[in-house]
CHARMM internal coordinates of N, CA and C (Angstrom, degrees):
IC EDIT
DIST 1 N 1 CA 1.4579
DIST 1 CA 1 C 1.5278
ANGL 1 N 1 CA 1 C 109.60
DIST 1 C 2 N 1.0711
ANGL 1 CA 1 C 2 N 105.31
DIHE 1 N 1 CA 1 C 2 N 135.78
DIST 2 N 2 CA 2.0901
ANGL 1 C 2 N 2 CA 114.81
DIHE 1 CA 1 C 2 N 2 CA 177.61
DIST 2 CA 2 C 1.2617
ANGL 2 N 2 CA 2 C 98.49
DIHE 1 C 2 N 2 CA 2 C -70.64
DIST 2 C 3 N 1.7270
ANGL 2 CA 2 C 3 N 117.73
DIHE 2 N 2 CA 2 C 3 N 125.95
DIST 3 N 3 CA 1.5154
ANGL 2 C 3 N 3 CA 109.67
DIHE 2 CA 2 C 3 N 3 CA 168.17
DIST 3 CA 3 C 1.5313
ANGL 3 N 3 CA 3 C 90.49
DIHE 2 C 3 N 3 CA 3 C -74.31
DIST 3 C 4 N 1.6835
ANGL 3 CA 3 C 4 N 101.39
DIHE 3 N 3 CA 3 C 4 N -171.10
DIST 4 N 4 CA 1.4251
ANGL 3 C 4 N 4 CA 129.48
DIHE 3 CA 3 C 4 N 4 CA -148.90
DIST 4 CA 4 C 1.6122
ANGL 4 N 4 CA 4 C 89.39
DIHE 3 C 4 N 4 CA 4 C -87.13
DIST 4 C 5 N 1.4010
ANGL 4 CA 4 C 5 N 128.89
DIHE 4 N 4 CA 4 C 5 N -42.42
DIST 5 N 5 CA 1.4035
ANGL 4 C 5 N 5 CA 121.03
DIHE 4 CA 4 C 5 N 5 CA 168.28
DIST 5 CA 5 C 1.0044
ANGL 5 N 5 CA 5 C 128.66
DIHE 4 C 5 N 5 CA 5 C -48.21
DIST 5 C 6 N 1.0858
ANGL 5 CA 5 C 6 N 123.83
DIHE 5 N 5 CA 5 C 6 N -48.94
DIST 6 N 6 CA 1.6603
ANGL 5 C 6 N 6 CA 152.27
DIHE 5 CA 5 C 6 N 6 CA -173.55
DIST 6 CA 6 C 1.7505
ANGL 6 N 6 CA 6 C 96.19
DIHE 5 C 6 N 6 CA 6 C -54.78
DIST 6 C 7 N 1.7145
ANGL 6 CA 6 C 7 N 115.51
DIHE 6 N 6 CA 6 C 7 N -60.80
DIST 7 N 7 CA 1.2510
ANGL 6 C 7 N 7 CA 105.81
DIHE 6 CA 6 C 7 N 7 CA 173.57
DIST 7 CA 7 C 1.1945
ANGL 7 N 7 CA 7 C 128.31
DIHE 6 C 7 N 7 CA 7 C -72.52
DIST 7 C 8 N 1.5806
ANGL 7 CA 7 C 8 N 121.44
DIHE 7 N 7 CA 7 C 8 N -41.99
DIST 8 N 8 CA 1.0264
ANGL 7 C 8 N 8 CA 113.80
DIHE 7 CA 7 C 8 N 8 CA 176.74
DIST 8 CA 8 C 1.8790
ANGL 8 N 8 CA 8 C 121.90
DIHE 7 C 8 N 8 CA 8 C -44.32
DIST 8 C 9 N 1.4396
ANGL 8 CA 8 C 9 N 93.59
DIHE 8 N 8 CA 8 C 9 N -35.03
DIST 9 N 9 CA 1.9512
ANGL 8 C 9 N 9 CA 100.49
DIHE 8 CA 8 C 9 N 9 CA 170.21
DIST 9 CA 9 C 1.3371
ANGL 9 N 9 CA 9 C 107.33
DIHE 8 C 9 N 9 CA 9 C -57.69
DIST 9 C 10 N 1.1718
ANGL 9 CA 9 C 10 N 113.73
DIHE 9 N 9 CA 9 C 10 N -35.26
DIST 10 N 10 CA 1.6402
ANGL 9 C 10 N 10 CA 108.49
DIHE 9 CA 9 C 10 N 10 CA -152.88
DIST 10 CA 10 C 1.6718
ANGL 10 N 10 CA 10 C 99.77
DIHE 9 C 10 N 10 CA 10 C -72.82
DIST 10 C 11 N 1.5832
ANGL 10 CA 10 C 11 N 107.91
DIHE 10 N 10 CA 10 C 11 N -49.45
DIST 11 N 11 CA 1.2938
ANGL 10 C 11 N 11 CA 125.11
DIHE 10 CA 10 C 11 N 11 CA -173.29
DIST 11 CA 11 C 1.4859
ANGL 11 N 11 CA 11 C 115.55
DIHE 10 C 11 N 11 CA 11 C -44.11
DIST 11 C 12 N 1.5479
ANGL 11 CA 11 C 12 N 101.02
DIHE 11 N 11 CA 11 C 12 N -44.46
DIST 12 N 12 CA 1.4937
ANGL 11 C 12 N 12 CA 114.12
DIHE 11 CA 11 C 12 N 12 CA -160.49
DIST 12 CA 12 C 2.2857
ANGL 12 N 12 CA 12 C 103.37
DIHE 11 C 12 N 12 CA 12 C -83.95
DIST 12 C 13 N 1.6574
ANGL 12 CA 12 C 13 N 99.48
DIHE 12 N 12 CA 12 C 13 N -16.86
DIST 13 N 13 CA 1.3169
ANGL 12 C 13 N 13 CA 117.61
DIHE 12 CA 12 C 13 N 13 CA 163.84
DIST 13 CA 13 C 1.7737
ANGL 13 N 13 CA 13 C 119.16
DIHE 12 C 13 N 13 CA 13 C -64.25
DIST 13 C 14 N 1.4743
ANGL 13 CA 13 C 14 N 123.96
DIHE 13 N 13 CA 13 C 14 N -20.46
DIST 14 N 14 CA 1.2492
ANGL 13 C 14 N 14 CA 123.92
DIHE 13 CA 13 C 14 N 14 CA -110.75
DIST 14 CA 14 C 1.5200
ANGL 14 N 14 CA 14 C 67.41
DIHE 13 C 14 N 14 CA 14 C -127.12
DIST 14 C 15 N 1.8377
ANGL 14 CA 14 C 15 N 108.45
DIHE 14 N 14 CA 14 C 15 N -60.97
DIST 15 N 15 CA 1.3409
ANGL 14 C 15 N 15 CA 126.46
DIHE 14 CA 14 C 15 N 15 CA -154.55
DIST 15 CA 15 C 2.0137
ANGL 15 N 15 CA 15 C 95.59
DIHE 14 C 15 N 15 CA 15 C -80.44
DIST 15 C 16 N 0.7723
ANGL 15 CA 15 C 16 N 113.46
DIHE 15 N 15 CA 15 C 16 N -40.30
DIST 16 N 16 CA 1.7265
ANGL 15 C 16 N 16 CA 121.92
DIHE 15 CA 15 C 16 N 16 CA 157.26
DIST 16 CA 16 C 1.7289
ANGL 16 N 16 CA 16 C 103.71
DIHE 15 C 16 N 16 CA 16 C -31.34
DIST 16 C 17 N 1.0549
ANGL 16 CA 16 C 17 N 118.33
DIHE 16 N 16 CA 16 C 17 N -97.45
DIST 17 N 17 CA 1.3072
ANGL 16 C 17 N 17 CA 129.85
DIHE 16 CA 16 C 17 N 17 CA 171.85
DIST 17 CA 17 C 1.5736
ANGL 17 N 17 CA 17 C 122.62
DIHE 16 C 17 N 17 CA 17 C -32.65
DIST 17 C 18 N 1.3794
ANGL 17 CA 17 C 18 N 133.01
DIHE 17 N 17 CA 17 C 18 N -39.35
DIST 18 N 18 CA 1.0707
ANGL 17 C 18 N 18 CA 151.80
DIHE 17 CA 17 C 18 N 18 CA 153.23
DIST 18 CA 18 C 1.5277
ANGL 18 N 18 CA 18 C 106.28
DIHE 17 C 18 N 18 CA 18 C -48.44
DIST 18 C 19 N 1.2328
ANGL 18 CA 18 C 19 N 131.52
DIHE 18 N 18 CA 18 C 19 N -65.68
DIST 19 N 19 CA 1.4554
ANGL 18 C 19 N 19 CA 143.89
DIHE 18 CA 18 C 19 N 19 CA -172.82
DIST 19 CA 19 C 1.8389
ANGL 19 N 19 CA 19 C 93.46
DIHE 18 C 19 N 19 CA 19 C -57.65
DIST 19 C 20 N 1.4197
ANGL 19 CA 19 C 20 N 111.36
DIHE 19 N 19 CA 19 C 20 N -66.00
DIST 20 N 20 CA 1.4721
ANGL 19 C 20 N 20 CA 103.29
DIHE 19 CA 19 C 20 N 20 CA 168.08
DIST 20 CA 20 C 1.1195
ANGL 20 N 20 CA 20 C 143.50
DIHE 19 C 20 N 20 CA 20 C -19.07
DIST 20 C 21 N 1.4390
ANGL 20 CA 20 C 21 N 98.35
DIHE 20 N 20 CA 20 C 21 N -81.42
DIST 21 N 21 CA 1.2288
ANGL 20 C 21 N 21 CA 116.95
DIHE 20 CA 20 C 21 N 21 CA 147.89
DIST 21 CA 21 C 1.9910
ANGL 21 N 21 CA 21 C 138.48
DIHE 20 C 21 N 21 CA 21 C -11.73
DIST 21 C 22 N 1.2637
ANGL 21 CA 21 C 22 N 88.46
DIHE 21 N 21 CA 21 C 22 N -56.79
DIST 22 N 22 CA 1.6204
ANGL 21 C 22 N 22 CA 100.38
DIHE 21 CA 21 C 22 N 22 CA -177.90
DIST 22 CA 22 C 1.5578
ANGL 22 N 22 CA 22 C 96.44
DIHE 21 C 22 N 22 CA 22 C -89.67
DIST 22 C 23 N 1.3546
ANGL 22 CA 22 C 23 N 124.34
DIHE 22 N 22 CA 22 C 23 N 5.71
DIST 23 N 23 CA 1.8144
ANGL 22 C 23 N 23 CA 113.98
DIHE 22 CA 22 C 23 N 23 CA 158.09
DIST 23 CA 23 C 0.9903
ANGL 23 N 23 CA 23 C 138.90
DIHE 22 C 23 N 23 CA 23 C -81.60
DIST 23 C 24 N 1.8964
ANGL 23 CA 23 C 24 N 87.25
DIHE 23 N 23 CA 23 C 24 N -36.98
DIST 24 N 24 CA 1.2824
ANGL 23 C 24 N 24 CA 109.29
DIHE 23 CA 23 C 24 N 24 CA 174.82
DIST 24 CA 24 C 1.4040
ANGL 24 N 24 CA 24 C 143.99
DIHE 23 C 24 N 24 CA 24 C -65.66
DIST 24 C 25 N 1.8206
ANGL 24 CA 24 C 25 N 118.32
DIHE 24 N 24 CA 24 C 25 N 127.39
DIST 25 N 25 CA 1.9960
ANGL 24 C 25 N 25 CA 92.28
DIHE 24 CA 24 C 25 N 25 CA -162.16
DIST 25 CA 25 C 1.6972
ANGL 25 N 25 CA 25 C 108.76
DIHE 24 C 25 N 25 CA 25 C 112.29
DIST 25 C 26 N 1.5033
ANGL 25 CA 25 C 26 N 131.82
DIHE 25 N 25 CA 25 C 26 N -10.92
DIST 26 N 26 CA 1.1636
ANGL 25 C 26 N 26 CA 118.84
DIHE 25 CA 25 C 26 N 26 CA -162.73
DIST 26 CA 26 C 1.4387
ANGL 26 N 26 CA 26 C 85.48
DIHE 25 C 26 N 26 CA 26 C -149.18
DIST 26 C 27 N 1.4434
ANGL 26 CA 26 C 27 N 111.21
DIHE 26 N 26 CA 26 C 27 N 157.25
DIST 27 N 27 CA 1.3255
ANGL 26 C 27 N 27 CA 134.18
DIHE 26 CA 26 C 27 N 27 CA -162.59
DIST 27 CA 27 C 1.6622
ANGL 27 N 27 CA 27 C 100.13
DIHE 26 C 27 N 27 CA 27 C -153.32
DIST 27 C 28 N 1.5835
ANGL 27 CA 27 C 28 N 139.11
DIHE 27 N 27 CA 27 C 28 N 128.47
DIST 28 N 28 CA 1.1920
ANGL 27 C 28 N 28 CA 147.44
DIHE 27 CA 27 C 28 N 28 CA 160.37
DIST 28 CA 28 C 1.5579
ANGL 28 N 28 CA 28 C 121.59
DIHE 27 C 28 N 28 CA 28 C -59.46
DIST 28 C 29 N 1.2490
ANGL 28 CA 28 C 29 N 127.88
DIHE 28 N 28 CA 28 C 29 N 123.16
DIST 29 N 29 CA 1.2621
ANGL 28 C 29 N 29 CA 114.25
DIHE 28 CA 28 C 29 N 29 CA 129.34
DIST 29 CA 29 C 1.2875
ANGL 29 N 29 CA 29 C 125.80
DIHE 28 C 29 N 29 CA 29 C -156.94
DIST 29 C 30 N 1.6647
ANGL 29 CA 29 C 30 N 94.92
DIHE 29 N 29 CA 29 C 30 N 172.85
DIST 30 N 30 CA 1.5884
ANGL 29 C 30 N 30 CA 122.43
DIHE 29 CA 29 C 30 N 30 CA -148.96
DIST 30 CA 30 C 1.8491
ANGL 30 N 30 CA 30 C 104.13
DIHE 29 C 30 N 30 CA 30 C -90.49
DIST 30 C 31 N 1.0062
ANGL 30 CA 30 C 31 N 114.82
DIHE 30 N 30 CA 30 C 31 N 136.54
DIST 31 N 31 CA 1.5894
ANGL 30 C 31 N 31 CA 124.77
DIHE 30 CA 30 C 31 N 31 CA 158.92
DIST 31 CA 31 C 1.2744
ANGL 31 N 31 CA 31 C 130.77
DIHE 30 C 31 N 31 CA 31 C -78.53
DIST 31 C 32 N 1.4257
ANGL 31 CA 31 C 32 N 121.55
DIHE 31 N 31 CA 31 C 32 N 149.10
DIST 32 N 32 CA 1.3291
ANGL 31 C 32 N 32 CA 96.19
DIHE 31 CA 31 C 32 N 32 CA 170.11
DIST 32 CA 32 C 1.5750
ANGL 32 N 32 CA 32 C 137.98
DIHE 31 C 32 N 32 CA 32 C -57.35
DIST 32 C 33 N 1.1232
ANGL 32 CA 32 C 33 N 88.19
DIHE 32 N 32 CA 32 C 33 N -22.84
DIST 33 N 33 CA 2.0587
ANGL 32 C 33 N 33 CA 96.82
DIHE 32 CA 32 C 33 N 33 CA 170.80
DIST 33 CA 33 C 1.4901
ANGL 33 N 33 CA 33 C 104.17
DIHE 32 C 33 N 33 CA 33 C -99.43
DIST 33 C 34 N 1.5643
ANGL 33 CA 33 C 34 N 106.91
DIHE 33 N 33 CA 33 C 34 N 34.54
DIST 34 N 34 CA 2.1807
ANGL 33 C 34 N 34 CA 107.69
DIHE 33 CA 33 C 34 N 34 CA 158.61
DIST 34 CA 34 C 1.6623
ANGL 34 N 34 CA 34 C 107.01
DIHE 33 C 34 N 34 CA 34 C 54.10
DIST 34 C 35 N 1.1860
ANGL 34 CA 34 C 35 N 99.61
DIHE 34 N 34 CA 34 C 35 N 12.27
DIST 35 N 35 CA 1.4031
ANGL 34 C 35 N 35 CA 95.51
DIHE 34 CA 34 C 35 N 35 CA 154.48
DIST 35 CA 35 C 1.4966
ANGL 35 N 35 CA 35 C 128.51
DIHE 34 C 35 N 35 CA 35 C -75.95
DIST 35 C 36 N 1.1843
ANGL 35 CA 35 C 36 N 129.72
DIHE 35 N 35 CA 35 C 36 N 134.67
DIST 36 N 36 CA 1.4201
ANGL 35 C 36 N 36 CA 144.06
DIHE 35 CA 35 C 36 N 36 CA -167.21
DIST 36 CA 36 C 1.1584
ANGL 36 N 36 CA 36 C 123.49
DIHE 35 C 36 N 36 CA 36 C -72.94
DIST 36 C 37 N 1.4681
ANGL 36 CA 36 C 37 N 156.18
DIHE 36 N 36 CA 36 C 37 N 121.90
DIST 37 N 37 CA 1.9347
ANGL 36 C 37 N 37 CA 130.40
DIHE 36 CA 36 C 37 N 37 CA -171.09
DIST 37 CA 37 C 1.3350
ANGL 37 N 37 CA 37 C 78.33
DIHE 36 C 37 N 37 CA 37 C -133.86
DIST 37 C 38 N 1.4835
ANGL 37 CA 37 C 38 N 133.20
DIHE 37 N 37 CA 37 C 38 N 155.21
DIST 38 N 38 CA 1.2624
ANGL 37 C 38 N 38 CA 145.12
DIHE 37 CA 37 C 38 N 38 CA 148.04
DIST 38 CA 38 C 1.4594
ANGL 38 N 38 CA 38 C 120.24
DIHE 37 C 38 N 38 CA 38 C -105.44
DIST 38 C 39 N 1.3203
ANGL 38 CA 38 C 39 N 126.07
DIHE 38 N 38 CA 38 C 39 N 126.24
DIST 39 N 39 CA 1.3187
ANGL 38 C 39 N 39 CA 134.19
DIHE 38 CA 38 C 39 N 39 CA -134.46
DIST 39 CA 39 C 1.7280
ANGL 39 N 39 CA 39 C 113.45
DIHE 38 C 39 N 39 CA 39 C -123.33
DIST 39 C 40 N 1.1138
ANGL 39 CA 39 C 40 N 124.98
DIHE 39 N 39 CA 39 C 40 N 108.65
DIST 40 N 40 CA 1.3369
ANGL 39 C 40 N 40 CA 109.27
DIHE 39 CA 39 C 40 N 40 CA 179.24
DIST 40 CA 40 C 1.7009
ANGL 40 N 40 CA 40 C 123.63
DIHE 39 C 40 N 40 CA 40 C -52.79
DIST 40 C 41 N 0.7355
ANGL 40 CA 40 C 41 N 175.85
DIHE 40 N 40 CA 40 C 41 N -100.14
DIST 41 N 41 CA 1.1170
ANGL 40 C 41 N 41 CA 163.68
DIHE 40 CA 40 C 41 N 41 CA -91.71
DIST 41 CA 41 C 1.4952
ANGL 41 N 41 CA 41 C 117.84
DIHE 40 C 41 N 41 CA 41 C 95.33
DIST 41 C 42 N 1.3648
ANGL 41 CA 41 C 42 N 93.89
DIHE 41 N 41 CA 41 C 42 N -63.62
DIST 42 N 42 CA 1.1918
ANGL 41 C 42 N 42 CA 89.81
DIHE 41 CA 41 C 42 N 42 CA 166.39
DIST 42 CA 42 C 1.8381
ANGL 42 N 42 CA 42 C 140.82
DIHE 41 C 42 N 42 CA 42 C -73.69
DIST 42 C 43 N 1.3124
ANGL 42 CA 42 C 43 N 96.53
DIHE 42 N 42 CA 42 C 43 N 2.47
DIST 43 N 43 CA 1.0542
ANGL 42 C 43 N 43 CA 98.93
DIHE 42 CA 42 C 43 N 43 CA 169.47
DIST 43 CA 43 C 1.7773
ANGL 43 N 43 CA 43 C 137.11
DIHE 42 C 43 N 43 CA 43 C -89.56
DIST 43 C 44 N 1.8101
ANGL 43 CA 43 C 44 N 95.39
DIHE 43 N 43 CA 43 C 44 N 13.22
DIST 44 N 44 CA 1.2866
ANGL 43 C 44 N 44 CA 120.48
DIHE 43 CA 43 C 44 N 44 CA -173.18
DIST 44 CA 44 C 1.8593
ANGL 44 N 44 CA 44 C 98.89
DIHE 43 C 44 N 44 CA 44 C -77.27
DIST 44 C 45 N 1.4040
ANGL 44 CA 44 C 45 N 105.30
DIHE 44 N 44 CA 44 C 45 N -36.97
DIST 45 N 45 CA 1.4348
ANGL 44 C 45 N 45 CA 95.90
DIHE 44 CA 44 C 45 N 45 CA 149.98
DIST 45 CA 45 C 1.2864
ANGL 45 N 45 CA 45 C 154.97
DIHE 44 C 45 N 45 CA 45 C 7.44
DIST 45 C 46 N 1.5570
ANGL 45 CA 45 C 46 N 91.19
DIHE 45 N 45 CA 45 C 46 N -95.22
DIST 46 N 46 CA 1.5753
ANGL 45 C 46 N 46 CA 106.65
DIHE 45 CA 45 C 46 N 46 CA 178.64
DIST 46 CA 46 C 1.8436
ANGL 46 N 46 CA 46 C 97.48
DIHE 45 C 46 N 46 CA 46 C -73.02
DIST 46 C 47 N 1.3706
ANGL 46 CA 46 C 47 N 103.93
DIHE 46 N 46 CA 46 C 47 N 145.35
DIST 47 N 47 CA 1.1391
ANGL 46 C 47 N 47 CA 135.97
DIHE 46 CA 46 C 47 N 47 CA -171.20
DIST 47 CA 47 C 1.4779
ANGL 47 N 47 CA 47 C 117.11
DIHE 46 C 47 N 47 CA 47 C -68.54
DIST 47 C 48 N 1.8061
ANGL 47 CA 47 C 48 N 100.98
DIHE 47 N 47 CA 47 C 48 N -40.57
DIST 48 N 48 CA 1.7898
ANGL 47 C 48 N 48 CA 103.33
DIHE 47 CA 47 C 48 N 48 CA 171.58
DIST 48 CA 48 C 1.4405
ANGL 48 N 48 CA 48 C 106.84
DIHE 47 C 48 N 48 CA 48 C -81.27
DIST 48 C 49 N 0.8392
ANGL 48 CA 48 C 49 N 118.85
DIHE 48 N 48 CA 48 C 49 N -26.31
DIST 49 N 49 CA 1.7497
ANGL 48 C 49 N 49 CA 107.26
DIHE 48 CA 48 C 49 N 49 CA 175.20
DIST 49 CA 49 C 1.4826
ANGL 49 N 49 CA 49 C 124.72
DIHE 48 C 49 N 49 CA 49 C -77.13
DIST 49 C 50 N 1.2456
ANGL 49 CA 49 C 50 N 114.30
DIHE 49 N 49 CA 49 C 50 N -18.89
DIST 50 N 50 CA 1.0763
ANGL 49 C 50 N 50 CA 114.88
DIHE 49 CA 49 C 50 N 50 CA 159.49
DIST 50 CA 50 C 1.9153
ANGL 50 N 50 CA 50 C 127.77
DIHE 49 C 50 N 50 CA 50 C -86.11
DIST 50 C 51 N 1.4206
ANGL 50 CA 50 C 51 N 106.10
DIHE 50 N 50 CA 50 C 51 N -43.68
DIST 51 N 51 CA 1.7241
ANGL 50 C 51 N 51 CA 101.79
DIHE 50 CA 50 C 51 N 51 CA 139.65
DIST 51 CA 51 C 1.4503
ANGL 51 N 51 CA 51 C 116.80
DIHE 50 C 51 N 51 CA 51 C -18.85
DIST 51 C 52 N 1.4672
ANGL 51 CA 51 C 52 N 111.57
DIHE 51 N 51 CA 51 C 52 N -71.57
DIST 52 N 52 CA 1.4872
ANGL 51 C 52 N 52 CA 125.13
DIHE 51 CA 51 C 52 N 52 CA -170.53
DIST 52 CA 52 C 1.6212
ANGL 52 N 52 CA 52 C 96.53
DIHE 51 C 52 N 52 CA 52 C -56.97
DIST 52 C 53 N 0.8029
ANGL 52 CA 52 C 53 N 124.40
DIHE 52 N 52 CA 52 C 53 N -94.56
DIST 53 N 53 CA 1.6566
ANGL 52 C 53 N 53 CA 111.38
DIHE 52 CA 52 C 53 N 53 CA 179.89
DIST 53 CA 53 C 1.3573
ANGL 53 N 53 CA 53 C 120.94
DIHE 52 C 53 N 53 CA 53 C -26.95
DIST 53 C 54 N 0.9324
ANGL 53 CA 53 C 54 N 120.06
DIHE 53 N 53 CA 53 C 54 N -47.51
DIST 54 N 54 CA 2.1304
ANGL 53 C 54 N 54 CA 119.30
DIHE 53 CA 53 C 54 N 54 CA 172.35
DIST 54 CA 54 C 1.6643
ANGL 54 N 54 CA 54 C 98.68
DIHE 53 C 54 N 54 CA 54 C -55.08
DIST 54 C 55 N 1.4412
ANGL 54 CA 54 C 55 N 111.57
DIHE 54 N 54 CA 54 C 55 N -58.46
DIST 55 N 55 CA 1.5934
ANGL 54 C 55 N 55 CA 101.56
DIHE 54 CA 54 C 55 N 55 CA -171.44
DIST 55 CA 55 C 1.6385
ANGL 55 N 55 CA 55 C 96.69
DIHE 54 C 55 N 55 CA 55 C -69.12
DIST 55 C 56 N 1.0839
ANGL 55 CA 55 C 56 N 156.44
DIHE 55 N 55 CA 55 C 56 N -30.64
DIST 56 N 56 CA 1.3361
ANGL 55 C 56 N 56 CA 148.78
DIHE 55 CA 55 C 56 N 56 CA -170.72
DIST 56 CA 56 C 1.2364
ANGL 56 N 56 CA 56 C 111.53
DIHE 55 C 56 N 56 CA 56 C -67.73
DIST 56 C 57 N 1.2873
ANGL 56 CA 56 C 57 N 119.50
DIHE 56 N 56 CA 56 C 57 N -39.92
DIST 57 N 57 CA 1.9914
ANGL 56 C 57 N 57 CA 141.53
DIHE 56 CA 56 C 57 N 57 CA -173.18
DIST 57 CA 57 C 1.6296
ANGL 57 N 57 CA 57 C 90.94
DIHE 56 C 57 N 57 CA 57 C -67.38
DIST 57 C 58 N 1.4813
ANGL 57 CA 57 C 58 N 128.85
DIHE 57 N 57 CA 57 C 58 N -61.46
DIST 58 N 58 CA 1.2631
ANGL 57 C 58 N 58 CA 124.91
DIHE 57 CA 57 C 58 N 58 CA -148.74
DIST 58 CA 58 C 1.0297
ANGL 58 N 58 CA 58 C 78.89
DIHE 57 C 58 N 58 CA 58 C -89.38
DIST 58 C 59 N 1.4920
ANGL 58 CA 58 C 59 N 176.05
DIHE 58 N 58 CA 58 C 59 N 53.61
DIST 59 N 59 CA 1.1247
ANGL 58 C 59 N 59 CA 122.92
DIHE 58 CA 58 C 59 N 59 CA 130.05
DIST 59 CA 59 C 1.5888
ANGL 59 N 59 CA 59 C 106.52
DIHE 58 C 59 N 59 CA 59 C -123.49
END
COOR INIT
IC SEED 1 N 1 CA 1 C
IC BUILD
């Protein structure tokens, strides 16, 4: 049987990794009216979306 330490570690291991996890993969950005978008990562990818961000940056 796991004493009560043992889990409580495990839990606080579990919820660590979990929190990670849900960071990982996403990138912010801001509008000109400070609006917020959350961004997959993977969508640095495709080639027009990143266009779209170069023309968005320069101007």
């Amino acid at each position: 049987m796991i004493t009560p330490k043992k889990l409580l570690k495990l839990a606080r291991k579990w919820q660590k990794q979990a929190t990670l996890s849900r960071k990982r993969g996403h990138f912010v950005v801001y509008s000109a009216d400070q609006r917020r978008f959350v961004i997959l990562i993977v969508y640095l990818q495709n080639k027009i979306f990143r266009e779209l961000l170069s023309t968005a940056y320069h101007h």
